[in-house]
Each structure stands twice: as structure tokens, then as C-alpha cells.
Steps between C-alpha positions, in 0.01 A plus 500: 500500500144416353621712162810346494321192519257607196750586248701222580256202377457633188889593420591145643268312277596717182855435571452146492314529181746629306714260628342169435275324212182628367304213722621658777421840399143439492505269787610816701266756338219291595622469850494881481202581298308237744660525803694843596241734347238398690651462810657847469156666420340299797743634697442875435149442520497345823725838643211694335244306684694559855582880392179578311438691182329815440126502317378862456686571788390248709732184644398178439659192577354192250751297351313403179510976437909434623537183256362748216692793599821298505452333181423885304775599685741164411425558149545899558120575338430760787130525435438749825232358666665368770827691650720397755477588844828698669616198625558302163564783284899385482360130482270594211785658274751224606267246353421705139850510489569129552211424292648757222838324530371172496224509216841693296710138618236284392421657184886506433553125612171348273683708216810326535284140555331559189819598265678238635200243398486632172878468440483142617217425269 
């Protein structure tokens, strides 16, 4: 349901872009830029906090190490120094995934904003 939820947003909103005006267009990648990314990384790092994450093998439960963790993981960096713990493993690759997807959206959405700005220039 969450995941569902994830992928949703994002596919709603480009929708509408490329059905509307170019004032909407950024109107609604602001909205996501400012308000769906960073509630979406909260989120994961707030399971990470409950869960825990693994530092040199030992669990630790601080949310500003889980904020961290989820944003390398969001933008699929994967440093290493913090690993998931059992429990989030499936959580941890469900959000590199949605981050992967959406990152690929955005990109593909501020592409189409920009041509379309330079074509009504």
C-alpha cells in the first residue's frame, strides 16, 4: 500500500504536467521537489530510527545516522558505512528504487519544462 502510494505522487503529478500549461508544470515540480521528497526521505528515516541500522556491526538507533542513510540510499550513492538492519533490508531497496524512479521522472519532466520554455520563447 505504502509503495503504491510512493509511485503514485510522482506519476500523478507528471501526468498532469503534460497535460496542462508550463505555469503549472513548475507549480507542480516545486510541490514535488519541496514537498514529496522530503517527506518521503523523512519517512524512511524515521523506519530506520525504529528498526535501527548497522555501524561496524553494531545497531544503533539515531535518527540524524537514519536521515543520512536514507538520503545516500534515496539518491542510490550506497557509501557502506551504514547498512540496514534485517528488518529494513526490503524497505531499504524499495526506497533506492523509488528514489531511482523518481530522480529518472523528475529529470524527464524538467526536460520537457525546459524545451517547452524555449519553444515558447
Amino acid at each position: 500500500m505504502v509503495s503504491c502510494l510512493l509511485l503514485a505522487v510522482p506519476i500523478m503529478v507528471i501526468d498532469a504536467c503534460l497535460s496542462k500549461g508550463a505555469r503549472v508544470r513548475f507549480i507542480e515540480i516545486t510541490i514535488l521537489l519541496l514537498l514529496y521528497l522530503p517527506l518521503v526521505i523523512y519517512a524512511y528515516a524515521k523506519l530506520y530510527e525504529e528498526r535501527g541500522l548497522l555501524y561496524n556491526g553494531e545497531l544503533i538507533h539515531a535518527f540524524t545516522e537514519s536521515l543520512y542513510f536514507s538520503v545516500v540510499t534515496w539518491t542510490t550513492l550506497g557509501y557502506g558505512d551504514y547498512q540496514p538492519s534485517e528488518s529494513v533490508r526490503l524497505w531499504a531497496a524499495s526506497e533506492a528504487f523509488f528514489g531511482y524512479l523518481f530522480m529518472a521522472l523528475l529529470i524527464a519532466l524538467l526536460m520537457k519544462f525546459i524545451s517547452t520554455e524555449k519553444k515558447n520563447a
